[in-house]
N, C-alpha and C positions, 0 to 999 in steps of 0.2 A: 894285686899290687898292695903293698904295703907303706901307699905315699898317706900323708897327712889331706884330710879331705880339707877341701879349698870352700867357700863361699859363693855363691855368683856374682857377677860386677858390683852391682847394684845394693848388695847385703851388707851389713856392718862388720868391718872389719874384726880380722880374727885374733886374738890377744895371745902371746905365749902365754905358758900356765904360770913359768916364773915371774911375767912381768903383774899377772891378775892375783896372787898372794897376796894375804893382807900381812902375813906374819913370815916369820924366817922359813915352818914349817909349811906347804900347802898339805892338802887334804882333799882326795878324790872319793866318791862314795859312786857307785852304782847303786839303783834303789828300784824296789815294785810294790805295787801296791796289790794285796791278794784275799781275796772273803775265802774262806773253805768250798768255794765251786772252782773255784781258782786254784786249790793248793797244790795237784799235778801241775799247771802250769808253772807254777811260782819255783815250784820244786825242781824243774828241767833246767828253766831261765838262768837258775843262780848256782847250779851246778856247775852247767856249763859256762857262766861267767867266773868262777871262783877256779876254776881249771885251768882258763886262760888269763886271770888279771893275775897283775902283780904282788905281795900277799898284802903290800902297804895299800892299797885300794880296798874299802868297804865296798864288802855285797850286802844290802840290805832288803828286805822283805818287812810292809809293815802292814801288819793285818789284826782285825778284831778275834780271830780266831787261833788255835792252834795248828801247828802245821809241820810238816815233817821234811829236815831240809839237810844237805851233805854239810859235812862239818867245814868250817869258817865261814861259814854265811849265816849273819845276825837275824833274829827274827825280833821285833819292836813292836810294842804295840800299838795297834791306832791310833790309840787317846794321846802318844806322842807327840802327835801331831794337831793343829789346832783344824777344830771341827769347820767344815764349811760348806754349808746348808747352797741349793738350787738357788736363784729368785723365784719366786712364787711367779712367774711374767714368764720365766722357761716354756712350759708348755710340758706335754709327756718327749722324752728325749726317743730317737728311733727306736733304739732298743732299751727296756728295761735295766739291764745291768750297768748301764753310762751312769745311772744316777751316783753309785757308788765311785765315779771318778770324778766328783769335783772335791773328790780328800786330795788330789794331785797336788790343786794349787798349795794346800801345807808343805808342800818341801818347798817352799819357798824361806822358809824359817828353820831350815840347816844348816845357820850360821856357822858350825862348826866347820862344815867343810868348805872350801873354798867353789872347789866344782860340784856339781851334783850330774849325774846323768840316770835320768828316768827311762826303762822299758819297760812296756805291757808282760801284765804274766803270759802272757797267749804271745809271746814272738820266744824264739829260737837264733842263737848264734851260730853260726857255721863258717863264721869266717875272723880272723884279727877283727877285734877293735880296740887295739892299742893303742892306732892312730888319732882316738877321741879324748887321747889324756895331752896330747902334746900342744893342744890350742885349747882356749876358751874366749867364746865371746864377749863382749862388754858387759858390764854390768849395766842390766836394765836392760838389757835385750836375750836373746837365746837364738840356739840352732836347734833344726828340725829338719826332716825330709818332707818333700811335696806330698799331698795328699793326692791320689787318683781320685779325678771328676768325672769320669766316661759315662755318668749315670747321671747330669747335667747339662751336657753337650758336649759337640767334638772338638773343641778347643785344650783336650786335657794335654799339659805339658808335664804327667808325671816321667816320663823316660824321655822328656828332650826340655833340660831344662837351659840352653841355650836358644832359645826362642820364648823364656819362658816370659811372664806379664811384667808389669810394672810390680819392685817390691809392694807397693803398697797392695796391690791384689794378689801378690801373694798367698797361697792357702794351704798351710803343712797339717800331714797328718802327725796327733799328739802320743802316738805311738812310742816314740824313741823322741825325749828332749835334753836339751844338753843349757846348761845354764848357771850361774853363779846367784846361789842363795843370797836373799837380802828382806828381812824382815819388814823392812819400809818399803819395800818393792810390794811383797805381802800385804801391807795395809791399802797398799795404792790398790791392788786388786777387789779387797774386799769395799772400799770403796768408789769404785769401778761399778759392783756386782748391784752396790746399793742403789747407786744412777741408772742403772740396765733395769732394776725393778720398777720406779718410777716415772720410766720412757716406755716400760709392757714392753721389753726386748724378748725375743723370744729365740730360744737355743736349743735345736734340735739334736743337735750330734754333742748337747753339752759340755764339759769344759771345755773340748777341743775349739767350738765356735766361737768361745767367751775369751781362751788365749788366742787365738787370732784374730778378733778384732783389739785383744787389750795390745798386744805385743806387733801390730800393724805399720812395717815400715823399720822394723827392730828384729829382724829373722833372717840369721844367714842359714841358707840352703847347703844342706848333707843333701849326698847324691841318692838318689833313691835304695841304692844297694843296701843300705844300712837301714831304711826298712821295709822291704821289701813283699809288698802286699799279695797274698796268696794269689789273687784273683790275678791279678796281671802276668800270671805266667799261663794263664790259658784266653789272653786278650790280643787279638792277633794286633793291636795299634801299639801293644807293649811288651811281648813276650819277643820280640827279635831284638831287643834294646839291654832285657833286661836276663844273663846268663846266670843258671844258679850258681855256675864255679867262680863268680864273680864278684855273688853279695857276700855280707857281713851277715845279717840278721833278719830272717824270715818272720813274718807278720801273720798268722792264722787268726785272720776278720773273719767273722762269720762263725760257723761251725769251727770247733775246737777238736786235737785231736783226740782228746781224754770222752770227746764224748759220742756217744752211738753213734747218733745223728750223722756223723761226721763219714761213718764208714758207707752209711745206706744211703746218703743223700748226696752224700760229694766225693763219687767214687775218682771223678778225673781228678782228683787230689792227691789219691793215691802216694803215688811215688812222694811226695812232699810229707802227709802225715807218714812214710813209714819214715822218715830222716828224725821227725820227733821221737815217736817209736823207739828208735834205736838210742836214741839220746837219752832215754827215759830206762833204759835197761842198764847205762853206763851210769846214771846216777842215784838210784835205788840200792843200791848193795852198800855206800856206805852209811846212808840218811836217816836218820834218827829224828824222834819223835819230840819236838819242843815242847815242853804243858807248860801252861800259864798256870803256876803255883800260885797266886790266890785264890785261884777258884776250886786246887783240889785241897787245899788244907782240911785234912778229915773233922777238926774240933778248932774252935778259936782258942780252944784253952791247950790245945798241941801244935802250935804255929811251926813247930820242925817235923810234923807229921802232914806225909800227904797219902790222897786215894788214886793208883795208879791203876786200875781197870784192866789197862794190857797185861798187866802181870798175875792176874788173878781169876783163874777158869779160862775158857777157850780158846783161840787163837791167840796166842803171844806174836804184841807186832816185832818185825826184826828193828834190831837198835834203837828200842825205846828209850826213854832216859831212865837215869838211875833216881829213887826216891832218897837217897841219903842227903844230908845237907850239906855234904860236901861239893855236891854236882846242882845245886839252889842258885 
């Protein structure tokens, strides 16, 4: 179906896009945030988002590194965005690489664009979501889909979310967020972060824990299809709920498809990472190599000369960039 996803009773109403504009123009951004252990993922994600958005929608990608991406999908640097350190009161986050996602809360300060809508490099489109540009929620609140709790107890309302809690316990995964940029929303958070440190709060599954209690009572619920957790299609309390010709955007938690791990240890995944797989075949033939030209300028005293490496001895990568200053 390609209806406009609805909220639950309970969530804050949904804003058309024309009534949430601040100006004549709005401005939609899709956006991820990507290290180089990420850049296959970053590299599928906005492919396939830049194939199906409209061309007036930014695909963005903002990473400390270089990375190799299909053409009309921007890559930005990190430092675009403003830096934002753990609390010291966190604790170690489940997994090591969470750390790297509390740069999320900086797109909070994308004023430019009216909407912003955030996915993981590690999720996969397979279905429309066009239906995400034609609402937006209030300002000072967001959408998100439920997080699956099956590994807390068996009260998880990821694929029945008409029975689901009170919003206020509400718990979405920060996977896929949909939200209206506000820089004083951004300050409210970072001092939010500074109260959580001197209360010793402690945030295992990091930002995600930190926007769920900041944004608590302010989350309207996207149906779980749009992010659609690997795990729950081999969960029998979820997999009869949740059809893959049904979702939008697949979620690879856990083992990624780019990496071994993935083949030898989560073989009943199979049929899912070969859907990346193929996605990763269809957007590799055009994708070219982005360098962050201050760091190859060969001489400071030749600021229009760079050192491009793939061009020089061994493997030539396909569709590197061009070193002239016309392509700078």
């Amino acid at each position: 179906s390609s209806s406009t996803p609805t909220p639950s009773p309970a969530a804050p109403p949904w804003v058309p896009v024309s009534a949430a504009r601040c100006g004549e123009v709005g401005r939609t951004a899709f956006v991820t945030l990507a290290t180089a252990g990420y850049a296959e993922g970053a590299l599928v994600l906005t492919s396939a988002l830049r194939r199906q958005l409209p061309l007036d929608v930014d695909v963005i990608v903002f990473s400390p590194d270089e990375l190799r991406l299909a053409p009309g999908v921007r890559l930005r640097p990190l430092t675009d965005l403003p830096s934002v350190a753990a609390p010291s009161s966190a604790g170690q986050p489940v997994l090591p690489q969470f750390t790297f996602c509390w740069s999320k809360l900086g797109l909070w300060t994308l004023e430019e664009y009216d909407t912003v809508i955030y996915m993981d490099a590690d999720m996969l489109p397979i279905g429309a979501l066009a239906p995400l540009l034609q609402r937006s929620p209030p300002l000072g609140s967001l959408a998100a889909a439920p997080a699956c709790q099956c590994w807390c107890g068996e009260d998880c309302v990821y694929t029945s979310l008409e029975r689901s809690p009170a919003v206020e316990t509400f718990y979405f995964n920060a996977g896929l967020l949909l939200f209206r940029p506000c820089t004083r929303q951004f300050k409210g958070m970072l001092e939010a972060l500074r109260l959580a440190e001197a209360e010793g709060r402690r945030y295992p599954f990091a930002e995600q824990d930190f926007l769920n209690e900041h944004f608590r009572g302010n989350v309207a619920a996207l149906p779980p299809q749009y992010n659609a957790l690997k795990y729950a299609f081999r969960n029998p309390k979820h997999q009869a709920h949740l059809e893959l010709k049904s979702c939008r955007a697949l979620h690879f938690v856990m083992a990624k498809p780019w990496e071994r791990v993935a083949k030898h240890e989560e073989e009943e995944f199979a049929d899912l990472f070969a859907l990346w797989h193929a996605a990763r075949m269809e957007s590799i033939s055009g994708a070219f190599l982005r360098p962050a030209w201050p760091s190859r300028v060969v001489h400071t005293g030749l600021p229009g000369l760079w050192y491009i490496p793939e061009f020089v001895g061994g493997e030539q990568v396909v569709g590197s960039a061009c070193a002239c200053a016309a392509c700078s």
